[in-house]
C-alpha positions in Angstrom: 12.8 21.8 -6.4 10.3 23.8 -8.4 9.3 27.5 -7.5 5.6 25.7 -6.8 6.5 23.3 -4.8 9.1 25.8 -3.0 5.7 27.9 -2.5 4.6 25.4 -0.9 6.9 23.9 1.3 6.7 24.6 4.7 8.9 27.4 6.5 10.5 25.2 9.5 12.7 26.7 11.8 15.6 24.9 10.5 15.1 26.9 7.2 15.0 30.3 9.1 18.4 29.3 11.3 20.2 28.1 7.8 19.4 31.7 6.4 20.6 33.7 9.8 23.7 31.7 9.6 24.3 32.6 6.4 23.4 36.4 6.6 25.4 36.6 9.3 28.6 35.3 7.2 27.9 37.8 4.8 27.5 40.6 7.0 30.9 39.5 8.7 32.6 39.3 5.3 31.3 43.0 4.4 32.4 44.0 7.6 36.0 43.0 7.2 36.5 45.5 4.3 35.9 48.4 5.9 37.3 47.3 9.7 40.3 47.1 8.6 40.7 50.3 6.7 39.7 52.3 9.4 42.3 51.1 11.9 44.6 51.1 8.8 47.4 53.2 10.4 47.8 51.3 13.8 48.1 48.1 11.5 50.8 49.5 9.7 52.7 50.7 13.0 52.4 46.9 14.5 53.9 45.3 11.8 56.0 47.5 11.0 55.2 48.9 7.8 53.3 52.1 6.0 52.8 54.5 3.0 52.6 52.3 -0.3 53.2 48.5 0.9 50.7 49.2 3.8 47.8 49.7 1.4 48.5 45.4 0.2 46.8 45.2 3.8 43.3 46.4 2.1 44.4 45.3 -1.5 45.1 41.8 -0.4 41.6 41.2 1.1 39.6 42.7 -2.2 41.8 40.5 -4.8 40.9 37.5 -3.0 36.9 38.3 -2.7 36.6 39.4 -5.5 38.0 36.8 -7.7 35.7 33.9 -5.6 32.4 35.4 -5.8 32.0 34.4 -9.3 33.7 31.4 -8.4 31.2 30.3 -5.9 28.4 29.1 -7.7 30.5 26.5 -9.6 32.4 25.2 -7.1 29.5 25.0 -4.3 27.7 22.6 -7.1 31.2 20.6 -7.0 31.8 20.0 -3.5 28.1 20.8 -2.4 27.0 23.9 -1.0 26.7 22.9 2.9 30.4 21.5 2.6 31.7 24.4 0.7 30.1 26.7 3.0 31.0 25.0 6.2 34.5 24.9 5.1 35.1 28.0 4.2 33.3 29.7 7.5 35.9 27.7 9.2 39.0 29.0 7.3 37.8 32.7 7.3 38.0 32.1 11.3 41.2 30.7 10.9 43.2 33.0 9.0 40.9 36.6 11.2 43.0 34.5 13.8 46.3 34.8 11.8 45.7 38.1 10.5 45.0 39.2 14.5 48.4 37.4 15.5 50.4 38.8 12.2 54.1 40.3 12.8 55.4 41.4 9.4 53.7 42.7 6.2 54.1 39.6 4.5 52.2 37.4 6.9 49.6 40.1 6.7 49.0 40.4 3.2 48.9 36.3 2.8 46.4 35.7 5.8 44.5 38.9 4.1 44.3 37.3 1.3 43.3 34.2 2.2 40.7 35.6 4.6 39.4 37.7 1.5 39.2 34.1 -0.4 37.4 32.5 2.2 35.3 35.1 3.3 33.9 36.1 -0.2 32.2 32.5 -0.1 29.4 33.8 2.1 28.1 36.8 0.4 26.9 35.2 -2.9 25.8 31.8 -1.0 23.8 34.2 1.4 22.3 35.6 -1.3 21.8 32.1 -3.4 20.1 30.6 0.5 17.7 33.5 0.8 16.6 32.9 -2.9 16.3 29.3 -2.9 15.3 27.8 0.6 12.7 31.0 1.4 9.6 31.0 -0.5 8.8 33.4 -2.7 6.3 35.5 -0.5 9.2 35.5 2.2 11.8 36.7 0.0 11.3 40.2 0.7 12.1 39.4 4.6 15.2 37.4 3.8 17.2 40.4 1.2 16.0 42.8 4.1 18.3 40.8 5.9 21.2 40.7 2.7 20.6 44.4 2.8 22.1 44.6 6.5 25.1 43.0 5.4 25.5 45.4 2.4 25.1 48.3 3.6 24.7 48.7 7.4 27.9 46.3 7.6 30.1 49.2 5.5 28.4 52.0 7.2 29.5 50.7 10.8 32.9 49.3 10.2 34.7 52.1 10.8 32.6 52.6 14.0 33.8 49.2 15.7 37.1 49.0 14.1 37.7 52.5 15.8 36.1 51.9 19.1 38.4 48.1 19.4 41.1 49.6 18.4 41.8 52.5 20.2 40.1 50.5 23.7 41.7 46.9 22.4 44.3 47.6 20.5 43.9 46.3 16.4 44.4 42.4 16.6 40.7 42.6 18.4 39.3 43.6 14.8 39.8 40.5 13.6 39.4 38.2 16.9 35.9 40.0 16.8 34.6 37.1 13.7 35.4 34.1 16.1 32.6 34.5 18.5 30.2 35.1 15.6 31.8 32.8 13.3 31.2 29.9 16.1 27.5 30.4 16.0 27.4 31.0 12.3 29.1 27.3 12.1 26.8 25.6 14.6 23.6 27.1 12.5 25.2 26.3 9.1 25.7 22.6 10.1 22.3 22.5 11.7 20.2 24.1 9.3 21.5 23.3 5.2 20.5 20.1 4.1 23.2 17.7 2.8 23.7 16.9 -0.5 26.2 14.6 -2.6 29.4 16.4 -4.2 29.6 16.4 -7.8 33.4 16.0 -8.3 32.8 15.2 -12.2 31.9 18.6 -12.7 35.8 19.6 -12.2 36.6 18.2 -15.3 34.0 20.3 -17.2 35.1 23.4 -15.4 35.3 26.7 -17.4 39.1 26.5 -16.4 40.6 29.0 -18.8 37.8 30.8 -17.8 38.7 30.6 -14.3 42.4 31.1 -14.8 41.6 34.3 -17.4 39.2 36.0 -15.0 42.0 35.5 -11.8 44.8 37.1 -13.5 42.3 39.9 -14.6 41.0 40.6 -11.7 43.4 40.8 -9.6 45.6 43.2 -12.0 42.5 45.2 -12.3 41.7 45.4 -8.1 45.9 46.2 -7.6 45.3 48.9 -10.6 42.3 50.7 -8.9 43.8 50.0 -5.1 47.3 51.6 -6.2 47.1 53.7 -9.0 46.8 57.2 -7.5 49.5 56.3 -5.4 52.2 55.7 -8.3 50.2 58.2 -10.5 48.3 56.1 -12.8 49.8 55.7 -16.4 52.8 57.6 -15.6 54.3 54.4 -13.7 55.1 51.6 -15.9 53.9 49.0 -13.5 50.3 50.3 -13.7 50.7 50.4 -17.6 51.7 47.1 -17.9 49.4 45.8 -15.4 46.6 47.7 -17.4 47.7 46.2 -20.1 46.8 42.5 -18.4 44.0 43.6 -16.8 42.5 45.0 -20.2 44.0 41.7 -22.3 42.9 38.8 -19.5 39.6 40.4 -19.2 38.8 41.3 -22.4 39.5 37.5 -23.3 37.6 36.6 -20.3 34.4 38.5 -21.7 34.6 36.6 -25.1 35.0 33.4 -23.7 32.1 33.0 -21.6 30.0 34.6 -24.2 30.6 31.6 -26.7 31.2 28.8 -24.1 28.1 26.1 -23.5 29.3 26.0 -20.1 30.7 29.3 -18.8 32.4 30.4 -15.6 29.5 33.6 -15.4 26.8 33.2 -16.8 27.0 36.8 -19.1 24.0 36.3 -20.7 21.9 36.6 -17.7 22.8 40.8 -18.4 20.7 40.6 -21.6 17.6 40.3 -19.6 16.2 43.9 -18.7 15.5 43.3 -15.4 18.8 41.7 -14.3 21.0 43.5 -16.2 19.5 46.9 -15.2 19.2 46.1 -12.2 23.7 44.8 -11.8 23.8 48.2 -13.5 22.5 49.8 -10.7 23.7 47.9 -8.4 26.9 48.6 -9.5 26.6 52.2 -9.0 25.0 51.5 -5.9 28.5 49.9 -4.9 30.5 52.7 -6.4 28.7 55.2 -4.3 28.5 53.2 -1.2 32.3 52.4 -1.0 33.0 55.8 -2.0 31.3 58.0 0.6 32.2 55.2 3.7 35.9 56.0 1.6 35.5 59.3 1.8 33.9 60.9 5.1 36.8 58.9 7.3 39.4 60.9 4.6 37.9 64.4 5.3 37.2 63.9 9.2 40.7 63.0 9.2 42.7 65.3 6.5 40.8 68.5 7.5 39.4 67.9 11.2 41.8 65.8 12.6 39.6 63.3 14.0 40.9 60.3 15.5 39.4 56.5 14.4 37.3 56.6 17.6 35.6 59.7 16.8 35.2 59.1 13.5 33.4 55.9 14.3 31.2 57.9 16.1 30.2 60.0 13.2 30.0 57.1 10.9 27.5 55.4 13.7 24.4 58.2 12.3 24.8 56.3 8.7 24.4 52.8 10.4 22.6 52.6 13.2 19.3 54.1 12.0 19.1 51.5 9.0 18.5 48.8 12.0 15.1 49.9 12.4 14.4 51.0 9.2 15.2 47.9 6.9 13.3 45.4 8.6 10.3 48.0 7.5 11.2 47.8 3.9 9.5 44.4 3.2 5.9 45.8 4.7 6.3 49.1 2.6 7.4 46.6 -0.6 3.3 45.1 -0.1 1.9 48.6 -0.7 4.3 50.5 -2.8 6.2 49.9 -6.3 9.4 48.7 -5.6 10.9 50.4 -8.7 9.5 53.9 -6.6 11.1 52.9 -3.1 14.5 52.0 -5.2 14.4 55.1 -6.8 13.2 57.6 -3.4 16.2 56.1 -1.8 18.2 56.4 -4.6 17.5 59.9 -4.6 17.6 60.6 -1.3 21.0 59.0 -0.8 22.1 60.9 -3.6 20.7 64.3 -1.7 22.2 63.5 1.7 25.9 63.9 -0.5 24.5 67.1 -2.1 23.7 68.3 1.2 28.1 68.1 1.8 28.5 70.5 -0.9 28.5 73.6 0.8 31.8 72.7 3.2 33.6 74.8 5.5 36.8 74.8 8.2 34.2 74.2 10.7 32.2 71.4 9.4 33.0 68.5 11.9 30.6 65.9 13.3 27.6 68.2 14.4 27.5 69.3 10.7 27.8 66.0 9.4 24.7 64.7 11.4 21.8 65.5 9.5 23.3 64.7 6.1 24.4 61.1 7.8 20.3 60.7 8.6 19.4 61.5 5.5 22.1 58.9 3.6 21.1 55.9 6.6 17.0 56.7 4.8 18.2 56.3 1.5 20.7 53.5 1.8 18.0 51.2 4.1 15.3 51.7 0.9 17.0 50.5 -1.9 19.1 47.3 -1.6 16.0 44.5 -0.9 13.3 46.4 -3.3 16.6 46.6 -6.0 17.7 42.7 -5.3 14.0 41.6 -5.7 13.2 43.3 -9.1 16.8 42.0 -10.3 15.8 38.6 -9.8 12.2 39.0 -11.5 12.8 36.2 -14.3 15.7 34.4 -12.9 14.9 30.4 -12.3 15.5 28.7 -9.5 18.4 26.8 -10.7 20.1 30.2 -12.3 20.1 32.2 -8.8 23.4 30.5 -8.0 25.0 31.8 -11.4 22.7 35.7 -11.0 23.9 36.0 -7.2 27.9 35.7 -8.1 27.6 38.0 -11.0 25.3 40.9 -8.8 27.6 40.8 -6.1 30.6 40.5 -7.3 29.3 43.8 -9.7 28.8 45.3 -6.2 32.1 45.0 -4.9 33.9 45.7 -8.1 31.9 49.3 -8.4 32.8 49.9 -4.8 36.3 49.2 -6.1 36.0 51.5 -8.8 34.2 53.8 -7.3 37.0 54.1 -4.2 39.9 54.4 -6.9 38.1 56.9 -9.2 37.0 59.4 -5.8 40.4 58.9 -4.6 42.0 60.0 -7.9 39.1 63.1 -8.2 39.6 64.5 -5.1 43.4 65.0 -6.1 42.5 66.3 -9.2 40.1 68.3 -7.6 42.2 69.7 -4.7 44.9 70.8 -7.4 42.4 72.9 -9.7 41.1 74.9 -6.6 44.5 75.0 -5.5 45.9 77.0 -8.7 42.5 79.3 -8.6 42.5 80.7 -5.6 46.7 81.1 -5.2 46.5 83.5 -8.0 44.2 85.4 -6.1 46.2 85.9 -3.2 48.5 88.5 -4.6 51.3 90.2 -2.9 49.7 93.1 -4.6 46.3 92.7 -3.0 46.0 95.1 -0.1 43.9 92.6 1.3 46.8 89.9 1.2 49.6 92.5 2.6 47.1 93.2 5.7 47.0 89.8 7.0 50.3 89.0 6.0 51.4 92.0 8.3 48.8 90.9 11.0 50.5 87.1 11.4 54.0 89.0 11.2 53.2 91.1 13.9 51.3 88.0 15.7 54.3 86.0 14.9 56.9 88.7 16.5 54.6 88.6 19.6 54.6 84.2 19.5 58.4 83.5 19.8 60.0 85.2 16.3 61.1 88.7 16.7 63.0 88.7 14.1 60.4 90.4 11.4 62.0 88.5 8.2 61.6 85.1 10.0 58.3 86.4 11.5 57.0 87.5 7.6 58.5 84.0 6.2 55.9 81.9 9.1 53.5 84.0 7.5 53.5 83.5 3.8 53.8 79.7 5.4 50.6 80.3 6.9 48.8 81.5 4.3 50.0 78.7 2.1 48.2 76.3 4.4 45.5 78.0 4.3 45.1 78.1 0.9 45.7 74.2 1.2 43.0 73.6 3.9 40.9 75.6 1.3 41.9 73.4 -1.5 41.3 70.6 0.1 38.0 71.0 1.8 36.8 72.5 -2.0 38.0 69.3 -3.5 36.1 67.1 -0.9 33.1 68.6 -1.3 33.4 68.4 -5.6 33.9 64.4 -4.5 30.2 64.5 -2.9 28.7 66.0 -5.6 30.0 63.6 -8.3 28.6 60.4 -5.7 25.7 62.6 -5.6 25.5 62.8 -10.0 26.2 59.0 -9.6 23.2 58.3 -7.8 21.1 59.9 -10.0 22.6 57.8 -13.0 21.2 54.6 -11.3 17.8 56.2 -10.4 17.7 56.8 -14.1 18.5 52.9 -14.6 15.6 52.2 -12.3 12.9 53.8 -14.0 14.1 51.6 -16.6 13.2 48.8 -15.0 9.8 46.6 -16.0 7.4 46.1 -13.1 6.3 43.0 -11.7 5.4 40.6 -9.2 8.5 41.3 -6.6 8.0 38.2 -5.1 11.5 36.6 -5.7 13.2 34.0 -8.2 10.8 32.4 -10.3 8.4 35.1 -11.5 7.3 36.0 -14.4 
């Protein structure tokens, strides 16, 4: 179908149930990421596992998205996009089931996996329906809705996951997609037209392609998921799985450049638009997955906050981008969308400046206003970014341009998770060896309170005054560690915060235009 004659089709209500079916798959799909890490720890204790092999939980469901989002778009034209959907809606039900009923870490990390496979399906085909079924003047309404899915469904994951598992216990995190996913099947089959499969396409598939871009990916997602923990380049496994990552890739890249038929469609990147507009988006990932990384880390490693309450925290980034997304396609009539990506932009990036100045006591009442402020910014950029991305991109290229922006997404939010994760310990031990030095044993200050936490010590249940001294050189160990560490968080903020202003720099590279959807020019 043309872009005219899409124009000027008319907007039935089957259309408009085919696109919430599919926005609703997406959102779920988003949703599962972060769930999942935030009831991390009771996972672990009911299978039975922790530390480094508990991580594969989260690992498992990232190396399986990530690698079919590109995917998508080829193999929706082979087996037809309503069947591909359809089917995989019904295995992403099928193994939240098994993940929910899991024993042992193994039968975790394969149902993970395969729910990670399935569920990636919807995001770039949610993307692909809004673009191709809505007509242009209506495109702004349906990535309003894709902008719920990525990022209101990260901002409130950790705020369900917390509040079904500590009232539920954790299976009810993933038993919570089957209700959803029932309805989401039952619009799907109702409202996406059927076609006829193209199984000749699988013998013209991009298969080394496929096979180059699998291997990778998924050493590059294990690389980012697990370096810190085996400290990067100093383990041999993350050397040699760099090594793949860099090799399979690298191939990868060159292949599809000089293919007639590629896998991703690279050259899509060379148009301005597009490609600065997956630039940005990539950062916007990296940021997003960072600071929903992040704030659980420091409620947690410095407060003490249980998953509950830092759902409850999390809830002030989420909730207030319900009512201020659908608003974004009514400002988008009036205003530049380059200028609405590039206020929120900012204003996401000023909500993490605002964590800069950090403190023993800055808990949840703290943390409000700076959560407001990041829920405004995060609700204005997504739809205004997605819609000058596509400005160029034909109707029978969206497929191709929807894998390739989201999966850019999603490997920036990988990135961007690994590479905070890895600052903040870099970060923690710099302020670490600059304020122990100036804690001297021959600073009267430092022999004051040591003798005031002896002497409160003596008084606490040690009266003998060289035990009593020891507790306190403990003591003021830990506090230079709580100092450390709050320090290092706060350096993490910044750098989402410098981030930020890198892709509202991209954005004011962008060329303006009709933001009306796929198709213009």
């Amino acid at each position: 179908m043309s872009a005219d004659r899409a124009d000027e089709a008319p907007l039935t209500l089957k259309t408009w149930v085919a696109v919430g079916g599919s926005l609703l798959g997406a959102f779920m799909a988003v949703l599962d990421i972060q769930i999942a890490n935030a009831s991390l720890p009771y996972i672990e204790g009911g299978i039975g596992t922790g530390g480094v092999y508990g991580t594969w939980i989260s690992t498992a469901y990232l190396i399986g998205e990530i690698i079919v989002i590109p995917l998508t778009n080829f193999l929706s034209q082979v087996f037809s996009l309503r069947r591909y959907l359809l089917a995989n809606v019904a295995l992403f039900l099928l193994f939240s089931a098994l993940c929910g009923q899991a024993h042992s870490l193994g039968e975790m990390i394969v149902s993970r996996a395969l729910q990670g496979f399935s569920g990636g399906v919807m995001i770039p085909l949610a993307f692909t329906i809004v673009m191709t079924m809505l007509p242009r003047p209506k495109h702004p309404i349906g990535l309003a809705g894709f902008a719920v899915t990525a990022t209101f469904a990260p901002a409130i994951g950790p705020t369900i996951g917390g509040y079904l598992t500590d009232n539920y216990g954790w299976p009810y995190i993933f038993y919570l997609n089957l209700v959803p996913g029932i309805v989401m099947l039952g619009a799907l089959r109702y409202g996406l037209p059927k076609s006829t499969m193209q199984l000749g396409l699988l013998r013209r598939g991009d298969w080394r392609g496929i096979a180059l871009m699998a291997v990778g990916l998924t050493a590059l997602q294990t690389v980012l998921d697990d370096g810190n923990v085996y400290d990067w380049f100093g383990s041999p496994l993350i050397v040699k799985l760099s090594l793949v990552a860099a090799v399979a890739l690298g191939a990868f890249l060159v292949l599809e450049l000089i293919a007639s038929q590629p896998l991703v469609n690279l050259r899509l990147l060379g148009r301005r638009n597009f490609g600065l507009g997956t630039a940005g988006n990539f950062l916007l990932g990296f940021a997003l997955y960072g600071s929903v990384y992040l704030l659980p880390e420091y409620l947690v490693a410095t407060q003490g906050f249980d998953s509950e309450q830092i759902g409850e925290v999390m809830a002030w980034i989420g909730l207030p981008q319900l009512l201020l997304i659908p608003l974004v396609p009514l400002l988008m009539k009036r205003i530049d969308a380059r200028l609405l990506v590039g206020f929120g932009l900012v204003v996401f990036a000023a909500s993490c400046f605002m964590n800069v100045e950090m403190d023993q006591n800055y808990a949840g009442p703290q943390l409000f206003w700076p959560n407001i402020v990041r829920a405004i910014g995060q609700a204005m950029v997504m739809t205004p970014l997605s819609t000058i991305a596509m400005l160029g991109i034909a109707p029978q290229e969206a497929g191709a341009a929807s894998g390739l922006f989201n999966m850019m997404r999603n490997l920036g939010g990988a990135i961007g998770t690994a590479a905070i994760e890895t600052f903040f310990t870099k970060r923690e031990q710099f302020h670490s060896a600059i304020i122990t030095p100036e804690v001297s044993l021959l600073e009267p200050a430092t022999r004051s309170r040591l003798t005031d936490l002896q002497q409160y010590f003596m008084s606490h249940g040690f009266p003998d005054p060289a035990s009593a001294m020891h507790r306190a050189i403990i003591a003021v160990g830990d506090t230079i560690r709580a100092q450390a560490t709050i320090m290092g968080y706060a350096d993490c903020f910044a750098l989402l915060g410098f981030v930020l202003l890198v892709a509202a720099v991209m954005v004011a590279m962008l060329k303006k235009g009709a933001t009306s959807g796929v198709g213009a020019h």
